[in-house]
C-alpha positions as CSV (number, residue, x, y, z in Angstrom):
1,X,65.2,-41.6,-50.0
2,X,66.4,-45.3,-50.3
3,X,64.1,-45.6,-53.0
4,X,65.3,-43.1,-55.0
5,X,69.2,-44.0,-54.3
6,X,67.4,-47.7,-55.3
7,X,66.0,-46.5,-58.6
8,X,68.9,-44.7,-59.7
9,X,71.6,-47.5,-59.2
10,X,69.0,-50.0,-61.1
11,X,69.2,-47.5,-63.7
12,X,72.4,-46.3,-63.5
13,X,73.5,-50.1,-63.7
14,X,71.5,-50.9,-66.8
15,X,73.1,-48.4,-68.4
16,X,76.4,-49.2,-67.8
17,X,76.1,-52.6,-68.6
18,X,74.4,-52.1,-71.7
19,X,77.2,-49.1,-72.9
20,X,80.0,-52.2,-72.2
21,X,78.4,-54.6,-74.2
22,X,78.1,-52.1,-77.1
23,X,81.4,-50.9,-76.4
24,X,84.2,-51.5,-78.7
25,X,87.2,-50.4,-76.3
26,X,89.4,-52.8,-74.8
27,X,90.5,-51.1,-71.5
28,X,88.0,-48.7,-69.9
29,X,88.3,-44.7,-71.2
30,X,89.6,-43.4,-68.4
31,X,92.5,-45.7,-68.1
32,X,92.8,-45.3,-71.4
33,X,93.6,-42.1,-71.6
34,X,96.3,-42.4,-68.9
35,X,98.3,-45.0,-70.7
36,X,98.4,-42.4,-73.9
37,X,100.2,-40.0,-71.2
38,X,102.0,-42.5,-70.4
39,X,103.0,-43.0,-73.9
40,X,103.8,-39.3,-74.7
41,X,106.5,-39.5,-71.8
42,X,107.7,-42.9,-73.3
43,X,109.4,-40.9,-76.3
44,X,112.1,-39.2,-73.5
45,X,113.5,-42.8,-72.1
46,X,115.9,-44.6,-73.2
47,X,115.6,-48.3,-72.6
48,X,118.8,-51.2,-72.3
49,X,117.7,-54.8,-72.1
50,X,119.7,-56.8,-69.4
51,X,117.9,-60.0,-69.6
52,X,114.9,-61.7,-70.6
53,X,111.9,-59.6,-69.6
54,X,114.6,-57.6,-67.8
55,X,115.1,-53.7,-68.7
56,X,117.2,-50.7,-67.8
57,X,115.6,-47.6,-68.3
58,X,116.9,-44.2,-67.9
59,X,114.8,-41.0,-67.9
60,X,116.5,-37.9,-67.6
61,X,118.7,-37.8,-64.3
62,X,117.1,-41.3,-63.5
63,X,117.4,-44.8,-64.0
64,X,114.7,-47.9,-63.0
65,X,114.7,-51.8,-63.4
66,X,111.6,-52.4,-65.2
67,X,111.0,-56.4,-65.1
68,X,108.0,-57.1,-68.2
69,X,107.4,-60.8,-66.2
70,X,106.2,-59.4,-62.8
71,X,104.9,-56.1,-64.3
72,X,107.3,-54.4,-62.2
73,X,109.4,-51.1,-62.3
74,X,111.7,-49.2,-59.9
75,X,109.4,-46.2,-59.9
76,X,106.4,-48.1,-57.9
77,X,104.2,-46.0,-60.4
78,X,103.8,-49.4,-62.1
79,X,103.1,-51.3,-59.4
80,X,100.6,-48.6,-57.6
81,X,98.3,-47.7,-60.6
82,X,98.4,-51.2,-62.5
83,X,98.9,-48.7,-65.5
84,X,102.6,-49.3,-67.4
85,X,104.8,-46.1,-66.3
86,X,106.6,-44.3,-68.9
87,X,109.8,-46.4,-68.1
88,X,108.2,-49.7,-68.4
89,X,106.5,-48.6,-72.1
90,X,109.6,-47.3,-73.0
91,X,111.2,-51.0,-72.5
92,X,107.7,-52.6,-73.9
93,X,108.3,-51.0,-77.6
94,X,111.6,-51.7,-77.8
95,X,111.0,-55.5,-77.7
96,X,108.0,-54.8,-79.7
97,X,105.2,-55.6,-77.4
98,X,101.9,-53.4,-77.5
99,X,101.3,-51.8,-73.9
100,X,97.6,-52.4,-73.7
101,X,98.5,-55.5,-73.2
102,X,100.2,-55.1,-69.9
103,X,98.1,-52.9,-68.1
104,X,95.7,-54.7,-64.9
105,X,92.7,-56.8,-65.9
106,X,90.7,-54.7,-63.5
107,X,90.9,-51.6,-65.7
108,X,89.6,-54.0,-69.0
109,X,86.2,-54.8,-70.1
110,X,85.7,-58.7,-68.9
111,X,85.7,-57.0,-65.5
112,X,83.9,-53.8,-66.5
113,X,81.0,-56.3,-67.2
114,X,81.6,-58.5,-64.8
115,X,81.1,-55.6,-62.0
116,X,78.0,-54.5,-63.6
117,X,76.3,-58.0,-64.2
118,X,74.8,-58.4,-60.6
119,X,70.8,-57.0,-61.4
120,X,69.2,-54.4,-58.8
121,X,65.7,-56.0,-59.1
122,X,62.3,-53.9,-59.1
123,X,61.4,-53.7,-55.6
124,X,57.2,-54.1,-54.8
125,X,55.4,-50.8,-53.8
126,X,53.9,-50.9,-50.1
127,X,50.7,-51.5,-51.4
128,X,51.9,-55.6,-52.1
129,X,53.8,-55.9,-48.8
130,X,52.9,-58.8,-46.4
131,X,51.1,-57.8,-43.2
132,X,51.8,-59.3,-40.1
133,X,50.0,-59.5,-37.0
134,X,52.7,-57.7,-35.2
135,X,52.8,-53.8,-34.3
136,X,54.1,-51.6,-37.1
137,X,58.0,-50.3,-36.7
138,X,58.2,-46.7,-36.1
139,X,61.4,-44.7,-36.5
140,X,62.9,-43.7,-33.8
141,X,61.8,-40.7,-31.5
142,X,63.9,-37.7,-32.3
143,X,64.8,-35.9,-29.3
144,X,66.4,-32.4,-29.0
145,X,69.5,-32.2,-27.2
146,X,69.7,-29.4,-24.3
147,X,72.1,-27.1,-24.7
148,X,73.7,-24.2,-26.9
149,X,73.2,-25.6,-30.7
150,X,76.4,-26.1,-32.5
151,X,77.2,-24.3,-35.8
152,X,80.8,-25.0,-36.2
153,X,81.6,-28.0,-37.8
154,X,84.2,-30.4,-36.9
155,X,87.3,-29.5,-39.0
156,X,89.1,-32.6,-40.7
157,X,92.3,-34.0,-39.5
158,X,94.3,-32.6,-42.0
159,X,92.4,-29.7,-42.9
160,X,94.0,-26.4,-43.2
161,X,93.4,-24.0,-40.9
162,X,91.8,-20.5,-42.5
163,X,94.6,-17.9,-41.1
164,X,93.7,-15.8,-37.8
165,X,92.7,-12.5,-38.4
166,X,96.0,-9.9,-37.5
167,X,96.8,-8.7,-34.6
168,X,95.6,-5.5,-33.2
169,X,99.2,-4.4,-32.9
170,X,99.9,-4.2,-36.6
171,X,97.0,-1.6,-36.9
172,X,97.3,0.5,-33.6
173,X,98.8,3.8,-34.6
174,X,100.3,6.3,-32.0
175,X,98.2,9.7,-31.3
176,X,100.7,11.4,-30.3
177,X,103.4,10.9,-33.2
178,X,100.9,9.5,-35.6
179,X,103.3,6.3,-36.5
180,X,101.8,2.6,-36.2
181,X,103.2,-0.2,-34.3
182,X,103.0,1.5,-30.4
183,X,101.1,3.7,-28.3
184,X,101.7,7.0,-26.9
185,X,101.9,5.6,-23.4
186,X,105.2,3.4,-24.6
187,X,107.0,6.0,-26.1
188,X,109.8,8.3,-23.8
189,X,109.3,11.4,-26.3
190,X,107.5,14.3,-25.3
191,X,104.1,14.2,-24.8
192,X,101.4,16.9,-26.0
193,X,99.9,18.2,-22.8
194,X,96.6,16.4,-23.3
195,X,98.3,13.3,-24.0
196,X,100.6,14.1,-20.7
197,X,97.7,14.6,-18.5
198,X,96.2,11.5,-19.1
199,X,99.2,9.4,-19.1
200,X,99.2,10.6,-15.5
201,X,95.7,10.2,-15.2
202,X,94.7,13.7,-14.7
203,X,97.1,14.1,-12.2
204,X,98.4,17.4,-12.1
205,X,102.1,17.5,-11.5
């Protein structure tokens, strides 16, 4: 199994790094593609400069300090995602900036390639492994635990919990009236005389 996890990063890897060297794109696709939505949302805000590198954006009911210097607007969304928010693009076109060019140096290609440049090399088969005069390492014993085995698994912290089934209540329906929600026993209207005699328990009156 480690191996095969081996062989596929090697190749998986190789590929990458030879795709980012062929690669004409700036800033990886998928980032990409969130600074155009980023753009489309740019059109509704309406951007007042303050200062140098300082900004006033207002979106809707909203407004945010967008500073170009320290890549920073009042949303956090900026800060968070090291993609330009809507508010800070907004501000970037009106002083005629181009957006790509604020957006993290993580999400570009110098680090893209950089990631992938480390090499997995080809690891010898067993055959061409050094023998030592020492006993061989054998995996561990597995040992069965006593006991019922488990089939449940452990739900997650936050997981949802799937809702109970309903309670019998909803679904008991009277046999003396024929209505659901109680039973014959809780009811004060007259019985039919089967009914009666068992309420009593056979007890004849």
């Amino acid at each position: 199994m480690i191996d095969g996890i081996k062989d596929k990063q090697m190749v998986r890897w190789h590929n990458n790094r030879e795709r980012g060297n062929a690669s004409l794109w700036e800033i990886t696709p998928y980032y990409d593609e969130k600074l155009e939505v980023e753009k489309e949302r740019a059109r509704f805000c309406k951007p007042i400069q303050a200062g140098v590198n300082l900004w006033q954006v207002t979106s809707g009911q909203q407004t945010h300090s967008v500073n170009l210097e320290i890549y920073t607007c009042g949303c956090r969304k900026w800060d968070l995602s090291g993609i330009p928010c809507n508010h800070a693009i907004s501000a970037i076109n009106k002083a005629k900036r181009f957006p790509a060019d604020y957006v993290c140096k993580f999400f570009k290609k110098p680090f893209y390639l950089a990631a992938y440049e480390p090499m997995i090399y080809p690891v010898p088969g067993e055959h061409n492994w050094t023998r030592t005069s020492g006993p061989d390492i054998e995996p561990p014993k597995f040992h069965v635990k006593k006991g019922r085995r488990k089939e449940k698994r452990i739900k997650g912290k936050f997981e949802v919990p799937k809702p109970k089934v309903s309670s019998r209540m909803a679904t008991i329906t009277c046999i003396n009236c024929g209505l659901q929600g109680h039973r014959y026993t809780n009811r004060k209207q007259q019985l039919r005389p089967e009914l009666a005699l068992r309420k009593n328990k056979h007890v004849v009156n």
